[in-house]
C-alpha positions in Angstrom: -10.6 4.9 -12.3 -11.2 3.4 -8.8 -9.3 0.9 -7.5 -11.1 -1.6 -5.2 -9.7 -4.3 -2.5 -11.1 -7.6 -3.3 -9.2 -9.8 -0.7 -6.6 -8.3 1.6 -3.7 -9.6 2.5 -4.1 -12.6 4.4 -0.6 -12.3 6.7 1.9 -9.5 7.4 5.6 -9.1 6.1 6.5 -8.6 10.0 5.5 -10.4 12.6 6.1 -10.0 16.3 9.2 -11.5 17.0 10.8 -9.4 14.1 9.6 -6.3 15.7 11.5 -7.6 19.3 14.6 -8.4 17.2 14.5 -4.6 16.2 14.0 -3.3 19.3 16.0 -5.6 21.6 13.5 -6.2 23.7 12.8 -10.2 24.7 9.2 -10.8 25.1 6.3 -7.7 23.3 3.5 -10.5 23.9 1.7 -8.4 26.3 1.7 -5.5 23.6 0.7 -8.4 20.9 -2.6 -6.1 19.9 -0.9 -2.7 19.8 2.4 -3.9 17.8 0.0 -5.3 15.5 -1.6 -2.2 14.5 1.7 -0.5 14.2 2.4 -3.6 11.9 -0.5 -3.1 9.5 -0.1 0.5 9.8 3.4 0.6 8.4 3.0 -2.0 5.8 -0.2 0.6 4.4 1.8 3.1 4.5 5.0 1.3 2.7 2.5 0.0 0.0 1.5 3.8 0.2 4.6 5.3 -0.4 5.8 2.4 -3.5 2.6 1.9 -4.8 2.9 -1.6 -4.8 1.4 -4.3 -2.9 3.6 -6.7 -0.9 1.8 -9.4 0.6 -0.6 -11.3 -1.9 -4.2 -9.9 -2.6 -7.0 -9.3 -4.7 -8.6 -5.9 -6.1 -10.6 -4.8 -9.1 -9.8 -1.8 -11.2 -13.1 -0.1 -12.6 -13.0 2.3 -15.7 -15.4 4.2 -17.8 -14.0 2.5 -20.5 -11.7 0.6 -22.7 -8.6 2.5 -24.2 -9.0 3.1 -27.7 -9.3 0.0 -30.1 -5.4 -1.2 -29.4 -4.5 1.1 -26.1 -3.1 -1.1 -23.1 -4.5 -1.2 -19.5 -2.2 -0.7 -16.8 -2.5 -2.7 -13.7 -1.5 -1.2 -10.6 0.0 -2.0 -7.3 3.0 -4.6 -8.8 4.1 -7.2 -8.5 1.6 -8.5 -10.7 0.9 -12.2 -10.3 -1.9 -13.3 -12.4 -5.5 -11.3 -13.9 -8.6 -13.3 -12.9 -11.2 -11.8 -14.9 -11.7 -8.8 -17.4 -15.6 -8.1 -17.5 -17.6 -5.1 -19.0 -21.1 -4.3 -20.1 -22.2 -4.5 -23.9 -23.9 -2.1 -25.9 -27.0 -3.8 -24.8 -26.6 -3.7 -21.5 -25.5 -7.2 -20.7 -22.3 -8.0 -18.4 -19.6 -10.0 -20.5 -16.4 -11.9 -19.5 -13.7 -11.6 -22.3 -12.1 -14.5 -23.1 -8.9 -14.2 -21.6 -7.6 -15.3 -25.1 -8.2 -11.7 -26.6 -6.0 -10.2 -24.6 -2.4 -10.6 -23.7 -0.9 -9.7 -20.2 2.3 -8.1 -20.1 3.2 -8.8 -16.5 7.1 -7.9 -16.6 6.6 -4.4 -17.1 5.7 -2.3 -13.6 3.3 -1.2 -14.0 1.9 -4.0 -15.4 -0.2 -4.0 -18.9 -3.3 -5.6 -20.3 -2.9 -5.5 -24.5 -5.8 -6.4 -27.0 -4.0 -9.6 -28.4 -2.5 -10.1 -32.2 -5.3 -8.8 -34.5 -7.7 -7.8 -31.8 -9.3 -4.8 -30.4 -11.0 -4.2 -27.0 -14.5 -5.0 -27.4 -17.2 -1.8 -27.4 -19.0 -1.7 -24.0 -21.8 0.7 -23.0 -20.8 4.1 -23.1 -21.7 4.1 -19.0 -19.8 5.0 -15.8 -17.6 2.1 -14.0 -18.8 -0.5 -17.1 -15.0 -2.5 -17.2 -13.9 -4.6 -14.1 -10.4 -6.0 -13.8 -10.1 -8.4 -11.0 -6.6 -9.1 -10.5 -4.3 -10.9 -8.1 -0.5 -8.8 -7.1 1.4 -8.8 -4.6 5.3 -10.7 -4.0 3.6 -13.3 -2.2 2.0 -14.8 0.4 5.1 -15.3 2.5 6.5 -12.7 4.6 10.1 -13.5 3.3 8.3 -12.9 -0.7 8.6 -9.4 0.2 12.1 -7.5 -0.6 14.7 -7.1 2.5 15.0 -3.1 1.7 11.5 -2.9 2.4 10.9 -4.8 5.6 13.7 -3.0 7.2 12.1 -0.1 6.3 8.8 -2.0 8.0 11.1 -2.5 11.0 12.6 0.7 11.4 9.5 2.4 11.2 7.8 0.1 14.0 10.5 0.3 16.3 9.8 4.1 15.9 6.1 4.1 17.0 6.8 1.9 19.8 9.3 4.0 21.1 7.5 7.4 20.4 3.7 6.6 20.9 2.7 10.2 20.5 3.5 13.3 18.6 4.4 15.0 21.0 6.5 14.9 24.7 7.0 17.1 27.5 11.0 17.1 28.5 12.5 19.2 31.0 9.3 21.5 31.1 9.6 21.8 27.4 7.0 20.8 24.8 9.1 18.9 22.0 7.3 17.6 18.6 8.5 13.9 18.1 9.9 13.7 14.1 8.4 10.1 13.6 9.9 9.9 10.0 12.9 8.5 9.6 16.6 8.4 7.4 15.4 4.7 6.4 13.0 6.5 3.8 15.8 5.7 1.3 15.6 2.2 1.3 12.6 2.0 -0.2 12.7 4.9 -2.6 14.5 2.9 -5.3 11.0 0.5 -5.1 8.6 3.4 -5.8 6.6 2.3 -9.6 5.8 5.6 -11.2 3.0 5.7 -14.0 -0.1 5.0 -12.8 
């Protein structure tokens, strides 16, 4: 399985003036480029950490093959929002698109499941590395408030710490001290991890 990034998200769940709420400070515009990599940073590492994606985006999952005849697909990185396309090469060699009517999507479960529909099977593709492609769109959505309070906070906290420890380590009274840059806001996002995939 390898799971591919189509289109990435096209905004953050933070922005600037969140991060300067957090810290208290007034005006981070001359740190604009720097808080912004702490930004993206944190939100990989939330999508990391719940294995979902938060802002809305586009990847592909590639497999060897289709499950057995009535086996389900899961889709990672939930929320899902919709499946563009299921593709695969036939026996003879040929790419196909399968008709999106041969197939049901269950999107409420997380992860997420592609079914052969009512009296179906998945079709028999070329017995060949990487020969299924599932283009898919997840994410809460494109909005910045889409994505769950517990884990923007989490977002927050986490920035705040970078920008007030910007190294792993500091020298104090003569003393060289390691700088814990994980925090107790860990739990507020645990409850959002998907197992399963």
């Amino acid at each position: 399985m390898i799971l591919k990034c189509i289109a990435p998200p096209a905004t953050e769940p933070i922005v600037i003036e969140d991060v300067q709420g957090q810290t208290r400070i007034d005006d981070l515009s001359g740190e604009a480029t720097v808080i912004g990599l702490f930004i993206s940073a944190v939100r990989e590492r939330a999508e990391s950490i719940t294995r979902r994606a938060l802002i809305t985006q586009t990847h592909e999952l590639v497999l060897d093959s289709f499950p057995g005849s009535m086996g389900h697909i899961s889709i990672p990185l939930p929320p899902l929002q919709s499946v563009t396309s299921v593709t695969y090469i036939d026996t003879t060699g040929t790419m196909q698109t399968l008709d999106p009517a041969l197939y049901l999507v269950d999107s409420d479960s997380e992860p997420a499941r592609i079914f052969p529909a009512y009296g179906q099977s998945w079709p028999l593709a070329q017995y060949s590395p990487l020969c299924v492609r599932i283009r898919f769109i997840c994410g809460y959505g494109a909005a910045a408030s889409d994505v769950p309070a517990p884990i923007r906070q989490w977002m927050l906290l986490n920035i705040a710490n970078l920008y007030e420890n910007r190294e792993t380590e500091t020298v104090a009274t003569g003393r060289l001290t390691m700088v814990d840059l994980s925090t107790l806001a860990d739990g507020l996002i645990e409850s959002l991890r998907v197992h399963g995939w």
